[in-house]
C-alpha positions in Angstrom: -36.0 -21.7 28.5 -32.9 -19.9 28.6 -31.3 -18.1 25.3 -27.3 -17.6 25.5 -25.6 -14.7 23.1 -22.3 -14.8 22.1 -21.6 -11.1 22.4 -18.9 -9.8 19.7 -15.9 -8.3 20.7 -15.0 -4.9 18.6 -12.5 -7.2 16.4 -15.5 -9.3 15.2 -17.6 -6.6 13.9 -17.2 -5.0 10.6 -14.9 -1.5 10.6 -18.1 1.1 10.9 -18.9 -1.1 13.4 -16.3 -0.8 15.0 -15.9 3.0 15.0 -19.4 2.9 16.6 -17.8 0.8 19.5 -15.2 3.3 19.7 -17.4 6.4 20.0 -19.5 4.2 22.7 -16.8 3.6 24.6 -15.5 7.2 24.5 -19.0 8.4 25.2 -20.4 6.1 27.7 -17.3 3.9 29.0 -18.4 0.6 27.2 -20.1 -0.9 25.0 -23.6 -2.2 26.0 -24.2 -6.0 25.2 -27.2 -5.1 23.2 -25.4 -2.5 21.3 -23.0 -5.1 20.5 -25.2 -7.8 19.4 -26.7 -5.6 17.1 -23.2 -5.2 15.3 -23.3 -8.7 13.8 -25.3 -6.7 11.2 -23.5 -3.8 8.8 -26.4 -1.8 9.6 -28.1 -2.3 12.9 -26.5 -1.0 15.3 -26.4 2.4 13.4 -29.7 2.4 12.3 -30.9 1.5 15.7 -29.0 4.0 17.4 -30.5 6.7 14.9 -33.6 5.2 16.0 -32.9 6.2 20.0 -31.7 9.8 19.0 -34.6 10.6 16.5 -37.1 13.3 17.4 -39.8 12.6 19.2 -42.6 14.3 21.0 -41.6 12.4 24.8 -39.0 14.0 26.6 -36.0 12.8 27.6 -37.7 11.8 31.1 -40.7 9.8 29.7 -38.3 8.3 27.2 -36.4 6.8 29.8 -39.7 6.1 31.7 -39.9 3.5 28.7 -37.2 2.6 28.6 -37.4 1.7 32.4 -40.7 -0.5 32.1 -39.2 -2.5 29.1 -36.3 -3.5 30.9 -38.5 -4.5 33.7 -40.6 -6.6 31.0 -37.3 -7.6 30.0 -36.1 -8.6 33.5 -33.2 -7.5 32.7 -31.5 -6.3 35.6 -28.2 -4.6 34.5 -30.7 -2.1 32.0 -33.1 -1.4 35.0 -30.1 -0.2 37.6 -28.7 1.9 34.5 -32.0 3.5 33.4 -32.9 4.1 37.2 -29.7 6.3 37.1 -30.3 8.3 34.2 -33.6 9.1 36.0 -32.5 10.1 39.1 
């Protein structure tokens, strides 16, 4: 069975929401579906992007090792082409 998101545009998120958006796309070049999904909350998205910065005792390799096997879980194919990037 198949879910389908409605993924929110930055005019259908709430105004810090939308300044995260902004610094996303300034930073990264978009905005990443999940990111966005998590902005139909006030305080997902930031708190999960705290989340993903906070200190930690993998380095930024093995993170992205993680990161890499979940999307595989995940199938999803756009996160394991960007996460085998960012570890090459």
């Amino acid at each position: 069975m198949e879910t389908t998101f409605n993924v929110p545009e930055r005019n259908e998120v709430s105004e810090a929401n939308q300044a995260i958006f902004d610094t996303l796309s300034k930073s990264i070049g978009f905005v990443p579906n999940l990111y966005a999904n998590f902005a139909y909350s006030n305080n997902a998205l930031a708190t999960f992007l705290a989340a993903q910065g906070a200190k930690t005792s993998l380095t930024g390799k093995e993170k992205e090792i993680v990161n890499l096997i979940v999307s595989q879980v995940n199938t999803c194919e756009y996160c394991l082409a960007a996460h085998s990037k960012s570890l090459k």
